[in-house]
KOLKOL-257069 format. One line per 5 residues: for each residue x, y, z of C-alpha. Coordinates in Angstrom, 3 decimals. Last residue first. Layout:
X/Y/Z  ...
# end
This chain:
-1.970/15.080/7.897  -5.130/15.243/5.434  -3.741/15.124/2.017  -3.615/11.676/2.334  -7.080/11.142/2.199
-10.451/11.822/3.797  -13.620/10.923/2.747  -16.486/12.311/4.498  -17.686/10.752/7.314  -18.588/7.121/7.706
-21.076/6.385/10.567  -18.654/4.634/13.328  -18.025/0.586/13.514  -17.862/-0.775/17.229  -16.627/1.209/20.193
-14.683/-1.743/21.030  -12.818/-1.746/17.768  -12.063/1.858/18.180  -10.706/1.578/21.453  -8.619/-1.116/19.493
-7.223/1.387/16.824  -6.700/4.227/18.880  -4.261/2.320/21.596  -2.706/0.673/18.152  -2.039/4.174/16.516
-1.064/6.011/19.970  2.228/3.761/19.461  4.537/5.237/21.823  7.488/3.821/20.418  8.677/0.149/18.741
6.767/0.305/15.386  6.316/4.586/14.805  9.965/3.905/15.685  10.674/1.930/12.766  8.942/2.940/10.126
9.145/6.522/10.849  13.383/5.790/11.098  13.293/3.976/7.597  11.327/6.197/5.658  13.582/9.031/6.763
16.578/7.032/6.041  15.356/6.850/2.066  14.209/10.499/2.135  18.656/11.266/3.470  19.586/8.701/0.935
17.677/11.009/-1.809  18.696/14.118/-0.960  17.896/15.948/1.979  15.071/16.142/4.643  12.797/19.505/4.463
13.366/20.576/1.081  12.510/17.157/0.225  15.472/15.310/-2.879  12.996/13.138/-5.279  13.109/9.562/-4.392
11.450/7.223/-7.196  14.215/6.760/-9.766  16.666/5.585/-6.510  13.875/2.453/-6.777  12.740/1.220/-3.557
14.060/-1.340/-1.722  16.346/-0.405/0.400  12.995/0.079/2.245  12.269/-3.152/2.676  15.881/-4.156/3.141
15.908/-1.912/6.192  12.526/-2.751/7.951  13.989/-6.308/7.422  17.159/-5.723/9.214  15.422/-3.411/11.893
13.132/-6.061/12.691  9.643/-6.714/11.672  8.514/-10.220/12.066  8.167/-9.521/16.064  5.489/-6.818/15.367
3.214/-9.042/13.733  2.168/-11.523/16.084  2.183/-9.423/19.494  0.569/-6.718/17.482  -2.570/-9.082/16.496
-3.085/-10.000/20.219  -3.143/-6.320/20.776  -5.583/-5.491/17.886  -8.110/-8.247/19.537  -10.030/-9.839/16.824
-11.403/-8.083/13.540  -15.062/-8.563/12.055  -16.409/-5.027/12.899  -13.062/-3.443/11.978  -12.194/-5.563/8.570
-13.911/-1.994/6.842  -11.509/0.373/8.341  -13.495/3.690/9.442  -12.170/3.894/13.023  -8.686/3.342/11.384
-9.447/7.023/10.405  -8.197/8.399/13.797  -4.608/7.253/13.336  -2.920/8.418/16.382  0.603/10.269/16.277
4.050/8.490/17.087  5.697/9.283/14.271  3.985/12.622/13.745  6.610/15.142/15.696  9.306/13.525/13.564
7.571/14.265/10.546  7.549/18.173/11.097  8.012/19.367/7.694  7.625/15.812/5.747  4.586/16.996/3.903
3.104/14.268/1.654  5.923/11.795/2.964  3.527/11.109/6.463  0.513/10.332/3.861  2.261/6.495/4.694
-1.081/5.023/2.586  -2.587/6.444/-0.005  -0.695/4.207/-2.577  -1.874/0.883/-1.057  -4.448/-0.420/-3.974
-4.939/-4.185/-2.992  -5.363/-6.554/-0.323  -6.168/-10.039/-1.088  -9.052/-12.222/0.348  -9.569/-15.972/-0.655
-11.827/-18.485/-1.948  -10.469/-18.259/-5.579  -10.628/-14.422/-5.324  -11.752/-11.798/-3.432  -10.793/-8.247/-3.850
-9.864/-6.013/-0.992  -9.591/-2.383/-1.490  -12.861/-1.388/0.330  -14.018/1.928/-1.220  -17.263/2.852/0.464
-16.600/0.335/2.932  -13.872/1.499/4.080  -9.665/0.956/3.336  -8.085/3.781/2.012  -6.867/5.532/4.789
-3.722/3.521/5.133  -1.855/5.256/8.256  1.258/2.267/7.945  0.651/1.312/11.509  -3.594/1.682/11.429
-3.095/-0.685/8.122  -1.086/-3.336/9.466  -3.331/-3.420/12.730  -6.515/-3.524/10.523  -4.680/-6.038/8.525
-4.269/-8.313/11.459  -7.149/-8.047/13.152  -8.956/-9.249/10.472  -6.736/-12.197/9.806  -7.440/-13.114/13.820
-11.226/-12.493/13.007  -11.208/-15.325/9.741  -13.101/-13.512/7.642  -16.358/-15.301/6.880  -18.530/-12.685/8.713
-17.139/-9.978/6.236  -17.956/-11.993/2.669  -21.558/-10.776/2.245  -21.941/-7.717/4.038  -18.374/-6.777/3.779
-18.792/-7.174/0.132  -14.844/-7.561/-1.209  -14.617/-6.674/-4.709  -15.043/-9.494/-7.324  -11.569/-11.430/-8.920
-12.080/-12.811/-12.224  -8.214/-12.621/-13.027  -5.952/-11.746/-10.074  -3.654/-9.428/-12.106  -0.141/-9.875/-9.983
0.493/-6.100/-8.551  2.940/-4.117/-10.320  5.067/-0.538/-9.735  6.645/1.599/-12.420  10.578/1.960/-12.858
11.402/3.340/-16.514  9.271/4.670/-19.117  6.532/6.668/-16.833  5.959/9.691/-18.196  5.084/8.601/-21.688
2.520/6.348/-20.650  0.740/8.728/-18.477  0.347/11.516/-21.328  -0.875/8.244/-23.457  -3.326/7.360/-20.815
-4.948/11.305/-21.247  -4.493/11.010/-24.878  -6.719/7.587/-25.017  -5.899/5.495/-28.024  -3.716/2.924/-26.345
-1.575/1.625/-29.538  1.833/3.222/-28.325  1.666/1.056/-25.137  5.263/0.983/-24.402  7.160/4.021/-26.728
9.912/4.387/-24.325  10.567/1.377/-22.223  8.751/-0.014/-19.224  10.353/-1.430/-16.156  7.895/-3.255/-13.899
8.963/-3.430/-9.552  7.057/-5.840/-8.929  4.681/-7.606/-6.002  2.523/-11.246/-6.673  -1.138/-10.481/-4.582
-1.333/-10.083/-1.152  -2.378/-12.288/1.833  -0.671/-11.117/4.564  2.488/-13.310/5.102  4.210/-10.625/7.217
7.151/-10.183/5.249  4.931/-10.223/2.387  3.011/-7.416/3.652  5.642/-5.562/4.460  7.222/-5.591/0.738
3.686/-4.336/-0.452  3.182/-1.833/2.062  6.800/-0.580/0.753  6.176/-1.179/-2.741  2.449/0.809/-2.992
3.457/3.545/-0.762  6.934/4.433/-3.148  4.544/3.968/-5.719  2.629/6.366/-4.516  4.819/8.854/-4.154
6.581/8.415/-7.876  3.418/10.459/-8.929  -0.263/10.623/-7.713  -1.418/12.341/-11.197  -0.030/9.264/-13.321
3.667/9.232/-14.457  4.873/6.472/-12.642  2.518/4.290/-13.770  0.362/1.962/-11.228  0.558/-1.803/-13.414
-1.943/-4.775/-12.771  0.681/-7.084/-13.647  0.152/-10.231/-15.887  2.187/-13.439/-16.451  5.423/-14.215/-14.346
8.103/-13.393/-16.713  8.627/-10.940/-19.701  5.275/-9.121/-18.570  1.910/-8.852/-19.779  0.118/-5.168/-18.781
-3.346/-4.944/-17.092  -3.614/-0.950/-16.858  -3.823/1.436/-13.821  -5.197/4.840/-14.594  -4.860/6.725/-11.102
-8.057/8.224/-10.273  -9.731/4.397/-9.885  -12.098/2.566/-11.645  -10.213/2.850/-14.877  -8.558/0.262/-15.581
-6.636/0.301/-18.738  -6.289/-2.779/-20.785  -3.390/-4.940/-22.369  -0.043/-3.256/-22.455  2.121/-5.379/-23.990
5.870/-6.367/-23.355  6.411/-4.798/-19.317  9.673/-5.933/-18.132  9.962/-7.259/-15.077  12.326/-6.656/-11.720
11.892/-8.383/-8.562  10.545/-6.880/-5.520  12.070/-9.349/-2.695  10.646/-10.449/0.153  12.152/-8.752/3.949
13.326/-11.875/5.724  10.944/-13.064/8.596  12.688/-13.353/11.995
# end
């Protein structure tokens, strides 16, 4: 079995750039070790939830040797990126000194085209992040906002903090485990993906309670607010690990959905719909 990979621990020294194609403010930041992070700040308007998205998919990717880019967990102190004249990113700055989340800056990277760069996917690949992303219920993988960027030959996956909507509204989770993911009829890699069973039979091996466990273990203690509905913080933490692991080993409506979809073929978008949908 694959060992869960580890997040380590940086310290951001220079904020470089904001990005700003997306609702969360991101920002290219140099770190005290392994280059550049693209950085998602605690304190932007998706909160510590999406970074809890962002590490876990992150974690499981690597497991599963999906091709992402360099994970971190980036610690930034008070007064980090003091010369950023934008209010609104200064608001951001100051609420997130302490644990953030980073993503290795992949520099001169173009977004993924699935007209241009979908037929050279290899299908079995394919398969396998539409699988990974029908499991984890990432909505936030289409065409009109593909989060894949292509680099040096290569495809990475990007931008998971929509994903696992499940901790949006934990009131009832257990009753959702094992629910279908409707949306994977949407996923971009769908048209070009092999068969989602074959794909389970590779992936679903890797994953076993020890490195469900140490994926989830994880997460920074900064980024688990007590849920009316669960507990305190170890009590979110072992919710995170039971929905990962029997919405792996149950029912599993989500793969039955996501390969009738795949034979169906690709379905006119609807409107978007995110992880406020659950």
């Amino acid at each position: 079995m694959a060992s869960a990979a580890h997040l380590p621990r940086l310290v951001g020294t220079r904020y470089l750039v904001p990005l700003r194609e997306g609702g969360s403010l991101p920002a290219v930041v140099e770190t005290d070790h392994q280059g550049t992070y693209v950085v998602k700040f605690r304190g932007a308007g998706q909160g510590p939830r999406a970074l809890i998205a962002e590490a876990i998919l992150a974690s499981l990717a690597q497991v599963l040797e999906l091709p992402i880019p360099r994970a971190a967990i980036v610690d930034l102190a008070e007064g980090f990126g003091r010369s950023e004249p934008d209010p609104e990113i200064q608001d951001i700055l100051r609420g997130s000194v302490g644990t953030n989340f980073g993503l290795g800056y992949l520099r001169g990277a173009l977004a993924f085209d699935p007209a241009v760069d979908g037929p050279t996917v290899d299908p079995d690949l394919a398969a396998d992040i539409v699988w990974f992303d029908a499991y984890l219920t990432n909505v936030d993988r289409t065409p009109r906002n593909t989060n894949l960027l292509m680099s040096d030959g290569r495809m990475w996956l990007i931008d998971h903090g929509a994903a696992l909507y499940v901790h949006h509204r934990w009131a009832g989770w257990r009753d959702r485990i094992h629910g279908a993911f409707p949306q994977i009829a949407q996923h971009v890699l769908l048209p070009f993906a092999g068969d989602l069973e074959a794909a389970d039979a590779r992936l679903r091996p890797r994953l076993d309670t020890a490195a469900l466990r140490e994926v989830v273990t994880a997460v920074p203690d900064e980024w688990l607010d007590p849920d009316p509905d669960i507990g305190d913080a170890t009590a979110v933490r072992g919710a995170y690990l039971t929905y990962l692991a029997e919405r792996l080993h149950g029912q599993r409506a989500w793969l039955a959905e996501a390969e009738a979809a795949r034979r169906r073929g690709p379905e006119t978008l609807r409107l978007r719909e995110t992880h406020r949908v659950v």
